[in-house]
C-alpha positions, 0 to 999 in steps of 0.5 A: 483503354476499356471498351466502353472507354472507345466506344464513348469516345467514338460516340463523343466524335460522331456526336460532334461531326453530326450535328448543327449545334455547339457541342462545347458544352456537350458531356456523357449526360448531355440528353441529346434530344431535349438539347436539339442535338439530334432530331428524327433525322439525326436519329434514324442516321445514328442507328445506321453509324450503331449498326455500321461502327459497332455492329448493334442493330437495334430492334423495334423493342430497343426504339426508346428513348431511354435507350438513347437519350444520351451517350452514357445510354446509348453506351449502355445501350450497346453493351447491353445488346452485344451481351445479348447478342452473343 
C-alpha cells in the first residue's frame, strides 16, 4: 500500500472518530467544513492529530482552507509539507 494510500485511509478513520455528523456518506471529496463535519474546534484538534500522526506542522502560511477542505487536500497537504520539510 503506497503512502498516500495510509495516509487517506488514516485520515478517513480519524475523520469518523472525530466527528458528530454521519460519515456514511462522507468520500476523499467530502468538503469537511461546508458539510459541518469539522468547526473551529475540530480543526485546531486535527492540526494537532497532523502534527501527532504524521509529523506535519503547519505554518501560519499553510492555514487555508484549501489546504484542508477535504481529506484529498489535506493528503496533498501533508505530502506537499513532508517535501519541503526534507
Amino acid at each position: 500500500m503506497s503512502d498516500k494510500l495510509k495516509i487517506e485511509e488514516a485520515l478517513f478513520a480519524y475523520v469518523k472518530e472525530n466527528t458528530y455528523k454521519e460519515t456514511d456518506s462522507l468520500t476523499a471529496d467530502t468538503m469537511l467544513f461546508v458539510e459541518g463535519i469539522f468547526d473551529s474546534m475540530g480543526f485546531a484538534l486535527l492540526l494537532d492529530h497532523l502534527e501527532e500522526a504524521f509529523g506535519v506542522s503547519p505554518d501560519d502560511d499553510d492555514l487555508v482552507e484549501e489546504n484542508f477542505e477535504s481529506i484529498n487536500a489535506i493528503v496533498a497537504f501533508i505530502e506537499k509539507k513532508r517535501l519541503s520539510d526534507s
